[in-house]
C-alpha positions as CSV (number, residue, x, y, z in Angstrom):
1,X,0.0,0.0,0.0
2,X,0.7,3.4,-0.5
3,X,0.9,4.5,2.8
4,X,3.3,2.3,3.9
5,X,6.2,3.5,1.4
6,X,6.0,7.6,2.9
7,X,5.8,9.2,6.3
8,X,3.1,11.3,6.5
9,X,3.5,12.8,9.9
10,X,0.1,12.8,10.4
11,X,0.3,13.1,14.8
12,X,2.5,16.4,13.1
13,X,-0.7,17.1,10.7
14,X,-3.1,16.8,13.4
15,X,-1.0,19.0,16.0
16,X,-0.2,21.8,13.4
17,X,-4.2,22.2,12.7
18,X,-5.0,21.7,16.4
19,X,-2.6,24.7,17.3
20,X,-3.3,26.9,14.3
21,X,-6.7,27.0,14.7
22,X,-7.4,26.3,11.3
23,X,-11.4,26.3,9.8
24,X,-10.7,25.4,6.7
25,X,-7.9,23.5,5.3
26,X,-6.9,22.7,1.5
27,X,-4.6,19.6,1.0
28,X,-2.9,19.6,-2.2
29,X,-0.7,16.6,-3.2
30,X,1.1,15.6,-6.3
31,X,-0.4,13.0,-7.9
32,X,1.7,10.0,-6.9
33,X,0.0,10.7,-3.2
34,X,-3.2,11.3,-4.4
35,X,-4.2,7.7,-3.5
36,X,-3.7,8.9,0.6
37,X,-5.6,11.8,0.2
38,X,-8.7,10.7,2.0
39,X,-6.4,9.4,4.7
40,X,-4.8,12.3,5.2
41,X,-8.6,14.8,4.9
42,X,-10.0,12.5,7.9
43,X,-6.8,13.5,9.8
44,X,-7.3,17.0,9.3
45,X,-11.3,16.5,10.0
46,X,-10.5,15.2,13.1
47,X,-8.5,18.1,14.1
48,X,-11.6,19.6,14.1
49,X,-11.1,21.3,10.5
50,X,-13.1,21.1,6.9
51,X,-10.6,19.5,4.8
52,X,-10.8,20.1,1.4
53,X,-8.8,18.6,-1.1
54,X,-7.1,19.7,-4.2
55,X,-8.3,17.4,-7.2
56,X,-5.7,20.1,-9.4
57,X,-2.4,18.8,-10.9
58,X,0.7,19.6,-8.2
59,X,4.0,19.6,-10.7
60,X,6.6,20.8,-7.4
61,X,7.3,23.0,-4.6
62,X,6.9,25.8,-7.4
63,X,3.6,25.2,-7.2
64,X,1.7,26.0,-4.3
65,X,-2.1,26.3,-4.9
66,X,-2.5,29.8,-3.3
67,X,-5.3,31.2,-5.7
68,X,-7.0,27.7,-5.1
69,X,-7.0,28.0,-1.6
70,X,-8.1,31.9,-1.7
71,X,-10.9,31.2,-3.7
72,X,-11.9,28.6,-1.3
73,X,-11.7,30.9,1.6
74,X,-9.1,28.0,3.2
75,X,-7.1,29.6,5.9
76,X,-4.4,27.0,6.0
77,X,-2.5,25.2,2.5
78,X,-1.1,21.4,3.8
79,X,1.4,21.0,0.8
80,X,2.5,17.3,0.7
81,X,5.7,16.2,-1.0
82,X,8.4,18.7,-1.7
83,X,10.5,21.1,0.0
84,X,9.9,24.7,0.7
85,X,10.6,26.8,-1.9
86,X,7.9,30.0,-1.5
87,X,8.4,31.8,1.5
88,X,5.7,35.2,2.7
89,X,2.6,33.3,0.5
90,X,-0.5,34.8,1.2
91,X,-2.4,32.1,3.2
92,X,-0.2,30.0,5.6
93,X,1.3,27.0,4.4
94,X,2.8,23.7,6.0
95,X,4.6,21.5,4.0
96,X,5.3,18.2,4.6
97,X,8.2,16.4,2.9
98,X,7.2,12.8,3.1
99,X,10.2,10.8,3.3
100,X,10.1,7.3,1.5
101,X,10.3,4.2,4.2
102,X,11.7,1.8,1.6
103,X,15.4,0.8,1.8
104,X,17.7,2.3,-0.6
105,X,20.7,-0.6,-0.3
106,X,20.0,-3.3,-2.4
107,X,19.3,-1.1,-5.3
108,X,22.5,1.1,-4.7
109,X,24.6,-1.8,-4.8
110,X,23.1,-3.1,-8.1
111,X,24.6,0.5,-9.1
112,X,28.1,0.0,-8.5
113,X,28.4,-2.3,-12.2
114,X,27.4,0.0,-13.7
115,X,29.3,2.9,-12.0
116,X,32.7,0.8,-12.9
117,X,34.4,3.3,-15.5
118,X,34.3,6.2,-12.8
119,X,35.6,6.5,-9.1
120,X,34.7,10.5,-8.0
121,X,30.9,9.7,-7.6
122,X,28.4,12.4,-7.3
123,X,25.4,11.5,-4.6
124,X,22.4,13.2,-5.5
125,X,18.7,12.0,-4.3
126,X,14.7,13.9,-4.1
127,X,13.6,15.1,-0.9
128,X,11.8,11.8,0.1
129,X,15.3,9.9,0.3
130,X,18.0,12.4,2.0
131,X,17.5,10.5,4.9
132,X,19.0,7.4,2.8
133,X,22.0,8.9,1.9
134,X,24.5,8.3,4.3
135,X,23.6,4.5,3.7
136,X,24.4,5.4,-0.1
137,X,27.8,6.8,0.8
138,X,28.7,3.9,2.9
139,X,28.2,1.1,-0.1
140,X,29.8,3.4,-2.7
141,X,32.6,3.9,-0.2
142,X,33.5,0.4,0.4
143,X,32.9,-0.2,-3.5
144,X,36.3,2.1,-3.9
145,X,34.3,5.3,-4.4
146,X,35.1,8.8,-4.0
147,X,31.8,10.2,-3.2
148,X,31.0,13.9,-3.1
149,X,27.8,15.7,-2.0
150,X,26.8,19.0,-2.4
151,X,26.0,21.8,-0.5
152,X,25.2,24.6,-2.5
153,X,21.5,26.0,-1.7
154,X,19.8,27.3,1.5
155,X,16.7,25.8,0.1
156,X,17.4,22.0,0.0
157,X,18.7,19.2,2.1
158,X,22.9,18.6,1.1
159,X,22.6,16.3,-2.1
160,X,18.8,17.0,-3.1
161,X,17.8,18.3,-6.0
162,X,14.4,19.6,-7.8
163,X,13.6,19.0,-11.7
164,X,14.1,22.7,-11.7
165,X,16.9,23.0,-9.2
166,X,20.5,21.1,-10.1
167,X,22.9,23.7,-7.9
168,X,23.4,20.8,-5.4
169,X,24.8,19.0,-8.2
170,X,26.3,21.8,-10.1
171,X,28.1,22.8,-7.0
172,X,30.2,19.1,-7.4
173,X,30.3,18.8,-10.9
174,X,33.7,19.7,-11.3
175,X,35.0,17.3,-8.9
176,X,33.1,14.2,-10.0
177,X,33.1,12.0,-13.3
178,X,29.7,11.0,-12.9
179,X,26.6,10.9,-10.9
180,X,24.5,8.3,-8.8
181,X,20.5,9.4,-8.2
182,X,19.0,7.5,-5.5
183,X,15.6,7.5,-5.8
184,X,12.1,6.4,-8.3
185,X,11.0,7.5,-11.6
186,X,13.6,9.1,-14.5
187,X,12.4,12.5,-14.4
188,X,15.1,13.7,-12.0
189,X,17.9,11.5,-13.2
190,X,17.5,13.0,-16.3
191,X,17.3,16.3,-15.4
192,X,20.8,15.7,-13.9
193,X,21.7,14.3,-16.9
194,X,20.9,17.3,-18.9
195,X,22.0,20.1,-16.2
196,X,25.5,18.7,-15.4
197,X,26.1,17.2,-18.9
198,X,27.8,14.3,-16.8
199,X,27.2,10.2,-16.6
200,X,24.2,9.7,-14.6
201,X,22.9,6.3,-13.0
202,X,19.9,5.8,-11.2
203,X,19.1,3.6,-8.4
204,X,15.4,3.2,-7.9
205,X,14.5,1.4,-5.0
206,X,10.8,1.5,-6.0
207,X,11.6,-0.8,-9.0
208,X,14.8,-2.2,-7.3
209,X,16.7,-1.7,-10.3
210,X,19.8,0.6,-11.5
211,X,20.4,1.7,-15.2
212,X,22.1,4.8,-17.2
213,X,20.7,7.9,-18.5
214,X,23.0,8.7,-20.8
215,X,21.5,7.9,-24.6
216,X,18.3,9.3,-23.3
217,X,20.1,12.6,-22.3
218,X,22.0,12.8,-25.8
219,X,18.4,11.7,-27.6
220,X,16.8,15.0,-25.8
221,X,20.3,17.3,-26.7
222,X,20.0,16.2,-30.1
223,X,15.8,17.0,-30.0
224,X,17.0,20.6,-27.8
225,X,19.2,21.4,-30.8
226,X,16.7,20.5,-34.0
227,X,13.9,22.6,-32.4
228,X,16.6,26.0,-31.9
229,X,16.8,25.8,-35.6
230,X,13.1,25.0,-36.4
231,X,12.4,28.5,-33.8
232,X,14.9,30.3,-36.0
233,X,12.8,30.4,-38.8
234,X,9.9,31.7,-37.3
235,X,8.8,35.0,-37.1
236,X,5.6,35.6,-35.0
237,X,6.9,34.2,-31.5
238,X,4.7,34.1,-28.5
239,X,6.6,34.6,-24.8
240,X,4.5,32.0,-22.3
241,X,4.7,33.3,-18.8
242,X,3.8,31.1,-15.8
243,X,1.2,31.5,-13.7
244,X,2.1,29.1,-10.7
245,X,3.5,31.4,-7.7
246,X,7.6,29.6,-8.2
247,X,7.0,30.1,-12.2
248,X,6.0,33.6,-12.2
249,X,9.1,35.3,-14.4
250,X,7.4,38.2,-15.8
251,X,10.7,40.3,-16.0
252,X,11.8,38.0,-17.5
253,X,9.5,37.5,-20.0
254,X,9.4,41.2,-20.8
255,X,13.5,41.4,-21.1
256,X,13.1,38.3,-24.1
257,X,10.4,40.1,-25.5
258,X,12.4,43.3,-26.0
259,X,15.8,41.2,-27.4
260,X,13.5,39.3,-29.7
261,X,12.0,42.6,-31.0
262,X,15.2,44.2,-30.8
263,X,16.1,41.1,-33.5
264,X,13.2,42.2,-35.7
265,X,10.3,39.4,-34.4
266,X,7.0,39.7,-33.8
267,X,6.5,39.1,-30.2
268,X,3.5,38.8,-28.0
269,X,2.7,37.6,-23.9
270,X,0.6,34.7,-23.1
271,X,0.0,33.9,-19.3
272,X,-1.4,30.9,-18.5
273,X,-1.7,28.6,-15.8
274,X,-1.4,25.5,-17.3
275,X,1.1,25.2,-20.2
276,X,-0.3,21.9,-22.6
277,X,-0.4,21.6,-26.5
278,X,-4.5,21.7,-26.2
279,X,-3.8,25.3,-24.6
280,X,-1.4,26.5,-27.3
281,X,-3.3,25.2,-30.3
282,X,-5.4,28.1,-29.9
283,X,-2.8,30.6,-30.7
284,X,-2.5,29.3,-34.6
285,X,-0.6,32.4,-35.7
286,X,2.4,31.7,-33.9
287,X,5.0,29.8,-34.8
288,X,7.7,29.4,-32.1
289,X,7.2,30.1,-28.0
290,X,9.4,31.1,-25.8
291,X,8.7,29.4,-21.8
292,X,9.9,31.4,-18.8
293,X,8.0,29.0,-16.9
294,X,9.1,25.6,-16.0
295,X,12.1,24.9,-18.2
296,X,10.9,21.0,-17.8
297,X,8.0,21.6,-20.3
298,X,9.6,22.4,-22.9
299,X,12.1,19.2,-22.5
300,X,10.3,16.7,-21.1
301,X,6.9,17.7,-22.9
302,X,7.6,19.0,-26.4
303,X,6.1,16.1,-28.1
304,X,2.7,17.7,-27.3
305,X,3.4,20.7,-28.7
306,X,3.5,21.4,-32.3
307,X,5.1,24.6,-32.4
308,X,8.8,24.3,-31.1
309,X,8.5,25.8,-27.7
310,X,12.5,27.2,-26.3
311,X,14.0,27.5,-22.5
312,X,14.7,31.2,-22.1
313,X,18.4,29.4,-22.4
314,X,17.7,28.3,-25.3
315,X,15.5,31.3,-26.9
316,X,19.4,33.6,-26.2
317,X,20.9,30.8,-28.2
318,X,18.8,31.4,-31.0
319,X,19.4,35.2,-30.7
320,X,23.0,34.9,-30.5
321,X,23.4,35.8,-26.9
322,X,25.0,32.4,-25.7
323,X,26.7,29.8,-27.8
324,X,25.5,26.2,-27.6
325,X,28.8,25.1,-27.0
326,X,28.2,27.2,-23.7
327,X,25.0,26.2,-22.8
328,X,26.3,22.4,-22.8
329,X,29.4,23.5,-20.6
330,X,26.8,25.0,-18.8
331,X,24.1,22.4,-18.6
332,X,20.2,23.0,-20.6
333,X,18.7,23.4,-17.2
């Protein structure tokens, strides 16, 4: 079951609602703890609070359902899964990290084949397993590793990174020749891939199996590259900002504008909430989009779309700004 995997903290949930005072609560999970939702609303009822909860899509810790919750009249956010990342948010929020229970070893250790060719090993993991990685760093160790963890942001735990946030990793890259994720699902692995431009291996304990991320990293670089060129070509170009309180780059998104212009395109804002290929299919007369939002959604999701839709990264290397060559010293992400 579900439950069994995380720790939800619920005598933690119940205390924080008992002490807050909270009438109205909105609980707002991504979607792999969905399933624990009711669980987790009968905790908070029997706080003595209406629990409401969020049916929405919940992509990070960039995206806190603050206009949800206003319009709901909830006085208190419970935000399940990630890290904090938005400090001063109009209605109070707890956030509760929900670190995995499953053991980490056996899949680590089917790791270290693979992690052969290189001895400086960089330890990387998500929130839920920072409490793992010590055990990590012991099996690496007494496989002849070198291992290396970074410390590089107030934000996150030493070694954890975000699909948005790599300085942890970035911090290290230098001094490693490759990477070990700890931790389910490819999404971060790859990111790492693609933001250190270094061998990465995962070690999903979920799945209890280890593998590289390497071809799919050069498949997405090689993808990244095709649709620069495709964007060149265009000529009516529309600028997506973000809607979701960690997305929100609207400087941003005017400073592109004005470079673009400046480069003789025709350039135009489009905020929306969520970014999807239904969405953009509206806007026919564009040909090309620039995303100041997530940078993920354009990597991980440009099969959907059928305009190609740039990084701001990648929208200066069309321009001219920044050379590929530099962007791959300096990682997509």
């Amino acid at each position: 079951m579900c439950e069994d995997l995380f720790d939800l903290e619920e005598k933690r949930l119940e205390e924080e609602i008992k002490k807050r005072g909270a009438r109205v609560v909105l609980l707002q999970l991504p979607d792999g703890l969905k399933p624990l939702a009711a669980r987790l609303a009968s905790v908070i009822e029997y706080a003595g609070a209406a629990a409401i909860i969020s049916g929405e899509p919940c992509y990070g810790a960039c995206d806190v359902a603050v206009a949800e919750a206003r319009d709901l009249n909830a006085d208190l956010i419970v935000h399940y899964g990630h890290t904090m990342m938005l400090k001063d948010l109009d209605i109070p929020t707890i956030y509760f990290e929900a670190h995995a229970k499953i053991p980490v070893e056996r899949s680590v250790r089917r790791a270290i084949d693979i992690l052969k060719p290189w001895r400086r090993i960089g330890l990387v993991t998500t929130v839920q397993h920072v409490e793992n990685l010590e055990a990590a760093r012991r099996i690496l160790s007494s496989a002849g590793k070198e291992v290396y963890v970074g410390k590089a942001s107030n934000m996150l735990h030493p070694g954890q990174i975000l699909g948005c946030d790599y300085t942890n990793a970035k911090a290290i890259s230098s001094s490693v020749d490759a990477f070990l994720f700890v931790g389910g699902g490819r999404f971060h692995p790859l990111g790492l891939a693609l933001a250190t431009l270094k061998p990465v291996v995962a070690a999903d304990p979920f799945i209890d199996k280890a593998y590289s991320l390497d071809a799919d990293a050069r498949k997405i670089l090689r993808r990244r590259w095709a649709e620069i060129e495709e964007a060149r070509e265009a000529k009516i170009y529309g600028v997506i900002i973000g809607l979701k309180p960690g997305q929100r780059r609207l400087s941003e998104a005017f400073k592109v504008k004005r470079k673009m212009e400046e480069a003789g395109k025709k350039v135009y804002l489009i905020s929306l909430r969520e970014i999807t290929g239904q969405m953009l299919r509206n806007f026919q007369e564009f040909e090309a989009y620039i995303n100041t939002a997530c940078p993920r959604i354009s990597i991980d999701e440009e099969t959907i779309f059928r305009q190609p839709i740039l990084t701001l990264k990648e929208a200066y290397v069309m321009l001219g700004e920044i050379s590929w060559e530099r962007l791959l010293k300096e990682g997509i992400i």
